[in-house]
Backbone as numpy.savetxt, mean C-alpha at the origin, in Angstrom:
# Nx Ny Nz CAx CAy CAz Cx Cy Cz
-1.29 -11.38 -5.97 -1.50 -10.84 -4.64 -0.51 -9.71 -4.41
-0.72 -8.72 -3.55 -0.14 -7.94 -3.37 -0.32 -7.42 -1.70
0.41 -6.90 -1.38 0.82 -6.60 0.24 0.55 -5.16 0.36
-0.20 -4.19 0.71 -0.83 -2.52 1.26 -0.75 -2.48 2.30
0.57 -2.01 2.68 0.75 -1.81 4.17 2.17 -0.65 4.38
2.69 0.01 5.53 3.37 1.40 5.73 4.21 0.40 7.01
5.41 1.31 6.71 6.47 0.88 7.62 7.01 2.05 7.74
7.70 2.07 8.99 8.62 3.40 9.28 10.01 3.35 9.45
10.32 1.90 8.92 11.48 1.67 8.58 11.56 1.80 7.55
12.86 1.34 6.92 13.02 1.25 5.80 12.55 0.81 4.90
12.53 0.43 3.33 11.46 -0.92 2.71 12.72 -1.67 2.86
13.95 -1.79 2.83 14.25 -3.30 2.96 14.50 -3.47 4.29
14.41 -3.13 4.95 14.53 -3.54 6.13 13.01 -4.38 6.61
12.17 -3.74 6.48 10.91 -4.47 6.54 10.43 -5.83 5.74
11.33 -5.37 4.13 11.17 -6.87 2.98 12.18 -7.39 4.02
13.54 -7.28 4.97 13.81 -8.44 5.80 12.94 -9.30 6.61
12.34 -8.79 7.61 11.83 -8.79 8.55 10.16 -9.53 7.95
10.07 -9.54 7.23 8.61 -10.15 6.02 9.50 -11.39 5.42
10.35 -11.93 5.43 10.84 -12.63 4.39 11.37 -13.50 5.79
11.42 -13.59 6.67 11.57 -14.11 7.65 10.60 -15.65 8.02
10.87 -16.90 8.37 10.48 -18.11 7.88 8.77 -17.54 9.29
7.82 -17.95 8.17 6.38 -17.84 8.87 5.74 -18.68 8.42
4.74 -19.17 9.23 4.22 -20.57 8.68 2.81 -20.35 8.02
2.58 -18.90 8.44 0.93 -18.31 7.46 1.55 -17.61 5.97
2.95 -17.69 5.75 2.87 -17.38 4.32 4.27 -17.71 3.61
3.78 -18.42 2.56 4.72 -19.02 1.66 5.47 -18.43 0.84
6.70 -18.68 0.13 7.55 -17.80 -0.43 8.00 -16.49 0.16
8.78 -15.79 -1.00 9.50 -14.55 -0.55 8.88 -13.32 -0.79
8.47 -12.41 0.18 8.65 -11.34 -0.83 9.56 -10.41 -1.43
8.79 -9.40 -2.30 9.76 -8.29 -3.23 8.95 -7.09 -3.00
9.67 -6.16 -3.19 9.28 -4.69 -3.50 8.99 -4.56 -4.65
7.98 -4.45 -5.15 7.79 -3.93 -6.65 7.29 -2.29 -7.07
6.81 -1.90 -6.09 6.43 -0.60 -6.24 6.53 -0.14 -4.05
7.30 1.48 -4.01 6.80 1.74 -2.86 6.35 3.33 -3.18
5.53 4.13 -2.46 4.58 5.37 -2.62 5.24 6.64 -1.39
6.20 7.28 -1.99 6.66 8.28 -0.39 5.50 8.72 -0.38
5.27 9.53 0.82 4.57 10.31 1.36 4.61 10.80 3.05
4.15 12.09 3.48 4.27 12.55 4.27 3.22 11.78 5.46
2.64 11.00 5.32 1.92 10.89 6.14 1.50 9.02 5.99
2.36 8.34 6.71 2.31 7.12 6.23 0.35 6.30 6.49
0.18 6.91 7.89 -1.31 6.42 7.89 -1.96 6.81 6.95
-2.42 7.88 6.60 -3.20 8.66 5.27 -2.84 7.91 4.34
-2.00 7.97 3.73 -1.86 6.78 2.61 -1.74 5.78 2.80
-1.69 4.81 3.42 -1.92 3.17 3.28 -3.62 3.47 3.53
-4.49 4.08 4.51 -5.81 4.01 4.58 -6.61 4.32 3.79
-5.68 5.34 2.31 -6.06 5.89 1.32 -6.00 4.77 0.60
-4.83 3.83 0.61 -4.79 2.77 -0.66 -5.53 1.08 -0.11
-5.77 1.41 1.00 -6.74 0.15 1.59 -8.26 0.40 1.09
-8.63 2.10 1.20 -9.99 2.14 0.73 -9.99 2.12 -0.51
-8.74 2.21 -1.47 -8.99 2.45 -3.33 -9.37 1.11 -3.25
-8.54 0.15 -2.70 -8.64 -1.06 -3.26 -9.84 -2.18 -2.19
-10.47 -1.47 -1.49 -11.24 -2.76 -0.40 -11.60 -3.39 -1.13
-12.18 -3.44 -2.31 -13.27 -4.70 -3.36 -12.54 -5.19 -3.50
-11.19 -5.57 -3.09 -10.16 -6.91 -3.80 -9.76 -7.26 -2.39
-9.97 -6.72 -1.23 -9.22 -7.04 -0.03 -9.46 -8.80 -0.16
-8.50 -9.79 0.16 -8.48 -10.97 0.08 -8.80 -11.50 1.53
-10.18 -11.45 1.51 -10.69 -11.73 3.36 -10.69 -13.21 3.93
-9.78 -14.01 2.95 -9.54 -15.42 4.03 -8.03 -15.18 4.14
-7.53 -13.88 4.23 -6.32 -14.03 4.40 -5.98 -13.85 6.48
-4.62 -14.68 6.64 -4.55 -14.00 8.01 -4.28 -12.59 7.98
-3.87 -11.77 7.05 -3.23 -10.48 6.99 -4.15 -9.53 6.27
-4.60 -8.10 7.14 -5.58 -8.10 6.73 -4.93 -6.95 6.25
-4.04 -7.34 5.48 -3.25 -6.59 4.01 -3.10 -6.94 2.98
-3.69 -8.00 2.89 -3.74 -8.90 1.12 -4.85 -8.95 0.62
-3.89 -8.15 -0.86 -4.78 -7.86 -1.61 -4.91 -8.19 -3.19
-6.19 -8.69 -3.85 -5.97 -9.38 -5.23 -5.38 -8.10 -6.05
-4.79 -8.27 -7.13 -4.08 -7.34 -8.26 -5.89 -7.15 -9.07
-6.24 -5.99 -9.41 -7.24 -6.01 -10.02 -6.84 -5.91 -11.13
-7.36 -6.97 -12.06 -7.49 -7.87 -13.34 -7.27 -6.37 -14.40
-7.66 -5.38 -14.13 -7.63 -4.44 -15.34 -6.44 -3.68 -14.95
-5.37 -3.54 -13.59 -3.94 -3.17 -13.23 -2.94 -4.07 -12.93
-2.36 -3.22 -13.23 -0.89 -3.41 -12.87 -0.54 -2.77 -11.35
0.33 -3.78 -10.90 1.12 -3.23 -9.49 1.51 -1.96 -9.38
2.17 -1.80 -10.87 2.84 -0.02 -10.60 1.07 0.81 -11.16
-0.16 0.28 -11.89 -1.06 1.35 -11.90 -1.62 1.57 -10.47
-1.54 0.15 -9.65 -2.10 0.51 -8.62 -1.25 1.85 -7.37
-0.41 1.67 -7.45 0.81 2.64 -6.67 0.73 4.13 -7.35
0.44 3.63 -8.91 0.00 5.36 -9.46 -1.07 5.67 -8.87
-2.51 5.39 -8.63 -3.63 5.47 -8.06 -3.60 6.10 -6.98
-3.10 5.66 -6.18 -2.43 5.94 -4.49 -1.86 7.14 -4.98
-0.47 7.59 -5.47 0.27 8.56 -5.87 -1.00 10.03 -6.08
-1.88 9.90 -7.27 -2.66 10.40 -7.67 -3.60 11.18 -6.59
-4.33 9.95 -6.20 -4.74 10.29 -5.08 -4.68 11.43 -3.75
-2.98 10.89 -3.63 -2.99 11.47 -1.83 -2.32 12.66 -2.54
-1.68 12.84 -4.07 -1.56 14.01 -4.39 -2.48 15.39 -4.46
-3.76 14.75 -4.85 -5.00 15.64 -4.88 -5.54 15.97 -3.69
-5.30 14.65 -2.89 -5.78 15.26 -1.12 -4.80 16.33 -0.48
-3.86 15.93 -0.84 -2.51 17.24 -0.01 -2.62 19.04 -0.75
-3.20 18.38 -1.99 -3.17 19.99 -2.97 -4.66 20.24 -2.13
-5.54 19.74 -1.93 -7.02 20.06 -1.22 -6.46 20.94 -0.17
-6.08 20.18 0.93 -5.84 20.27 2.45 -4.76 21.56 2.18
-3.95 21.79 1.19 -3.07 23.20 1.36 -4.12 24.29 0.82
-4.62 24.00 -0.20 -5.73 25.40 -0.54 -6.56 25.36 0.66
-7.20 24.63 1.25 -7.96 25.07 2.35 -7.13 26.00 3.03
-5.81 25.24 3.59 -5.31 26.20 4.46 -5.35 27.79 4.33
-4.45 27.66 2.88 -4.71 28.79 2.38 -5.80 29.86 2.20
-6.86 29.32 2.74 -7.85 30.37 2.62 -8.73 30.20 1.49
């Protein structure tokens, strides 16, 4: 399982604040991969739509998500990377004319 979601804090400040005793989810979490970017909505909505076919829909959090069987945590974060890289190079040549 994995967690697709944007904070405007820090990441550990947020892995605090997540790691905090809750009774809808067990254990701790970790950071294993995080994705900068300029635009925190655009990319988490970018990496919610790469991945919807795994969204885990009996979850309470409608941020969990299965690891797809053919990635890895860090391919999935490359994906995202990839991604909102090609959308930002789009959106500047447009500008550009």
């Amino acid at each position: 399982m994995v967690k697709i979601g944007k904070t405007i804090d820090s990441a550990e400040r947020r892995l605090e604040l997540a790691n905090r005793k809750n009774e809808f989810m067990c254990g701790r979490w970790t950071i294993t991969q995080k994705v900068k970017t300029n635009d925190v909505s655009r990319t988490e909505t970018l990496a919610h739509t790469l991945f919807e076919d795994h969204l885990d829909s009996e979850s309470v959090s409608t941020e969990m998500y299965f690891i797809p069987s053919e990635m890895t945590i860090k391919q999935m974060a490359n994906l995202v990377r990839e991604k909102d890289a090609a959308y930002v190079a789009y959106m500047e040549q447009e500008e550009a004319g």
